[in-house]
C-alpha positions in Angstrom: 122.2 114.2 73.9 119.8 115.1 76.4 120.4 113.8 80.0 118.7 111.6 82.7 119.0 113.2 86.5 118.5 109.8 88.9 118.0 111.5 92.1 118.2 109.0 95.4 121.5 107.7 93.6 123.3 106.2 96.5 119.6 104.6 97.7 118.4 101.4 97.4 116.8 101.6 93.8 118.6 104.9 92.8 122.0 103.5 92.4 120.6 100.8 90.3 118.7 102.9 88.2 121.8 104.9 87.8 123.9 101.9 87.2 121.8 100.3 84.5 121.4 103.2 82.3 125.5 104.0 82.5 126.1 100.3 81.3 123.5 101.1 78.3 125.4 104.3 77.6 122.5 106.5 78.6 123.8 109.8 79.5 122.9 109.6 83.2 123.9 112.1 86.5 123.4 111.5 90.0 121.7 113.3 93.1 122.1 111.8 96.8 118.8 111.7 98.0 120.0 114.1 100.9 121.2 116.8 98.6 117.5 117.3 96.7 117.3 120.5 98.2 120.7 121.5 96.6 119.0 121.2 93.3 119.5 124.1 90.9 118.8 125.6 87.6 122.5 124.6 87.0 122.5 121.2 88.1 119.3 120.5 85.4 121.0 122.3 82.6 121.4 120.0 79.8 118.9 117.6 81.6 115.7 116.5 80.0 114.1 113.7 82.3 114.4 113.3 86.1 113.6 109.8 88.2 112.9 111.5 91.6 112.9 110.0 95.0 111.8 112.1 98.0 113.4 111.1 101.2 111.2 113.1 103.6 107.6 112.9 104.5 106.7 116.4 103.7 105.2 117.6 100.2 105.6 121.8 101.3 109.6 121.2 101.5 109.3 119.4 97.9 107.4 122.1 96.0 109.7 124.4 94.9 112.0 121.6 94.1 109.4 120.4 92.0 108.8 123.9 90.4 112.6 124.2 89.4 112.2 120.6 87.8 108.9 122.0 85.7 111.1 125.0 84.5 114.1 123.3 83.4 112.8 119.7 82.3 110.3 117.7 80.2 109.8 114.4 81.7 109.4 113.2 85.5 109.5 109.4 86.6 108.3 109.4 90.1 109.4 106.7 93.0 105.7 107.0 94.8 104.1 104.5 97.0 100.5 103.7 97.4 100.6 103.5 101.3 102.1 107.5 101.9 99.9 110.3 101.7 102.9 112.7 101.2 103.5 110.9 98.8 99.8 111.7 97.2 100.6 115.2 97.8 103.7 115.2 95.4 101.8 113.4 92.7 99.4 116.1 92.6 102.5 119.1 92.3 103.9 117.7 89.7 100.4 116.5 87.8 99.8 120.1 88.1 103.5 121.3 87.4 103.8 120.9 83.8 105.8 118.5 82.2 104.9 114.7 81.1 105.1 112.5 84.4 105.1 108.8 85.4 104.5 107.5 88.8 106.3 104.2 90.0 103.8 103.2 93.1 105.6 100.5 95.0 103.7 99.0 97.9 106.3 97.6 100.4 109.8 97.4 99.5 111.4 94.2 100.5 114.2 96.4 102.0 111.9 98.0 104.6 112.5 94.5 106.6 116.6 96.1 107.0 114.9 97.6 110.1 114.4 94.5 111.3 117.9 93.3 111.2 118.9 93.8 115.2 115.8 92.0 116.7 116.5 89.1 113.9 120.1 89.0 114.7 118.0 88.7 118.7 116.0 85.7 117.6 113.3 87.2 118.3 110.6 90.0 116.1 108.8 92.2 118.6 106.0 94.1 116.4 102.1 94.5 115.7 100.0 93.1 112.8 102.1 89.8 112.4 99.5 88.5 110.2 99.8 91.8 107.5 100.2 89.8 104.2 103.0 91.9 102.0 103.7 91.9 98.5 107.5 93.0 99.3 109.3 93.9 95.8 112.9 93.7 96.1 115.0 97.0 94.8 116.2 95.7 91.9 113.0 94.8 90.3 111.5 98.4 91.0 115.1 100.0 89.5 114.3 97.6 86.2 110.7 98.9 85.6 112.2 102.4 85.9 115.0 102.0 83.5 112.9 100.7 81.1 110.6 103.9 81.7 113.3 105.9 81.5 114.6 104.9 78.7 111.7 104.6 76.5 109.0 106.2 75.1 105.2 105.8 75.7 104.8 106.4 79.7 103.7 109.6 80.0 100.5 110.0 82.6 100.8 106.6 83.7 100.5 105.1 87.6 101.8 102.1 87.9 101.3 99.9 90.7 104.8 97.8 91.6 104.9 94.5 93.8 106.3 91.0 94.5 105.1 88.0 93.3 103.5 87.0 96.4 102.1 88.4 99.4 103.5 87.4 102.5 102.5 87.8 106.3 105.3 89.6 108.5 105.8 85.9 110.3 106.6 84.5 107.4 109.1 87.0 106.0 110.9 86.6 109.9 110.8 82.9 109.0 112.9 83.3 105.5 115.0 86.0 107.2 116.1 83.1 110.0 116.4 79.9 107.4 118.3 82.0 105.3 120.5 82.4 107.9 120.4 79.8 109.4 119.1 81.2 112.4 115.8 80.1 114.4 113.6 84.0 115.0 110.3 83.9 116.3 108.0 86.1 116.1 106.4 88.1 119.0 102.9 90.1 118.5 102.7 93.7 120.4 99.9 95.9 120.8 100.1 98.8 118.3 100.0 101.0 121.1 103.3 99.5 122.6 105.3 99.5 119.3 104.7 102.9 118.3 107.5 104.1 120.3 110.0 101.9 119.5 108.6 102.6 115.7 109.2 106.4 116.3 112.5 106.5 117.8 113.8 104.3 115.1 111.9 106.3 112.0 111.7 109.3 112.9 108.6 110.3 111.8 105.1 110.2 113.1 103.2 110.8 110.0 105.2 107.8 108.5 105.0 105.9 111.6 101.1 106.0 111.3 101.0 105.6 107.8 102.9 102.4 108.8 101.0 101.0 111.6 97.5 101.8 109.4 98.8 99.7 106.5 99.6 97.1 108.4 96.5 96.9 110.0 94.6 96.8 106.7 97.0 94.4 104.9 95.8 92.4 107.8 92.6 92.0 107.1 92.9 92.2 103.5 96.3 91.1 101.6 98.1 93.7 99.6 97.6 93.4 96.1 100.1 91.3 94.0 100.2 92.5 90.4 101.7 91.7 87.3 103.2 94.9 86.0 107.4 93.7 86.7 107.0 91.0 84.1 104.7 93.2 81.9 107.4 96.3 81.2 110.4 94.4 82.0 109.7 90.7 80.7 110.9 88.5 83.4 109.5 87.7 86.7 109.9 89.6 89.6 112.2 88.2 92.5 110.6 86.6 95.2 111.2 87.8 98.7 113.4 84.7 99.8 115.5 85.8 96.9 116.0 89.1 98.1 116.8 87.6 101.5 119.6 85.6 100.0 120.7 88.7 98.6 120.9 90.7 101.7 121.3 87.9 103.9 125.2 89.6 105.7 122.4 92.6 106.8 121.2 89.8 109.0 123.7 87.7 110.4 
């Protein structure tokens, strides 16, 4: 039987995607998200479908990883966002690489708020755009909708936009961080200007830092989209962002 590549396997929704499809008895192998660029024609033999993740904001380094993929493979479920333009940039290499594709656009991911953890822990938030409303989608909900991709039929050339139930300003995920654990945090607004480096130095990443701060700033004057696709593919409703916090709560105390 033909096998399932889940690349991003020790991420957050790669090593739930990898998980659910071994307990179905899906043949399934695993890729760290830092050993992508290891990929070769050996490690795809026998492989017909790949769920890839790319871990770094550049769409040149991902090309001919993508090319190997098109030459070895016939189906490609894609972790996208709709906030990233690298991201954009791989959609249209593998569009234009060949085989069937599917793109998993998550908006924010609940576990983006990890990076918060220290200035929680503090009692105290320092960031811009407090009052960006977020439809956060916790890991497990985005892993379901691509199991159920990846293990069916009937996806092929389809974007599909992934989100919480609800869309939350930044305050008010601080304030379900802190009741959840038990801990007053408040929240305290900077200038975009002044939390850019303190953004960079803990990302990374200017491209991603921007493509951050920009999203922010529109989510605040227009909420991100919630949409109903979770419950659509995977029949239940999508965890709310307190129940993620419950889950991750030990991140945060």
């Amino acid at each position: 039987m033909c096998e399932i590549l889940v690349t991003g396997a020790s991420g957050h929704v790669g090593r739930h995607v990898f998980a659910s499809l071994s307990a179905a008895g899906v043949p399934v192998r695993g890729l760290s998200g830092k050993d992508i660029d290891l990929l070769d024609p050996v490690g795809l033999d026998g492989v017909e479908t790949v769920f890839l993740e790319w871990p770094a904001p550049n769409a040149e380094r991902a090309a001919p990883v993508i090319e190997l993929i098109a030459r070895h493979t016939r189906r490609v479920v894609f972790l996208s966002t709709h906030t990233h333009g690298f991201h954009a940039d791989i959609e249209r290499l593998i569009e234009h690489s060949g085989p069937s594709w599917t793109f998993l656009r998550t908006g924010g991911l609940a576990a983006d708020t990890l990076g918060m953890a220290d200035q929680v822990r503090s009692g105290v938030v320092r960031r811009p755009y407090g009052m960006a409303r977020r439809s956060l989608i916790h890991e497990r909900d985005v892993a379901a909708v691509a199991t159920h991709v990846l293990a069916s039929a009937g996806h092929g050339g389809v974007r599909y936009a992934l989100t919480g139930p609800e869309a939350l300003t930044q305050v008010e995920q601080v304030r379900v961080l802190g009741e959840t654990v038990g801990r007053e945090v408040r929240w305290e607004e900077l200038a975009p200007e002044v939390a850019r480096p303190d953004l960079l130095r803990a990302w990374g990443d200017e491209e991603y830092v921007d493509a951050e701060l920009k999203a922010w700033g529109e989510f605040a004057d227009s909420p991100e989209p919630v949409t109903n696709t979770v419950r659509v593919l995977t029949g239940r409703e999508p965890r709310s962002f307190r129940e993620w916090a419950r889950d991750h709560a030990d991140a945060f105390r």
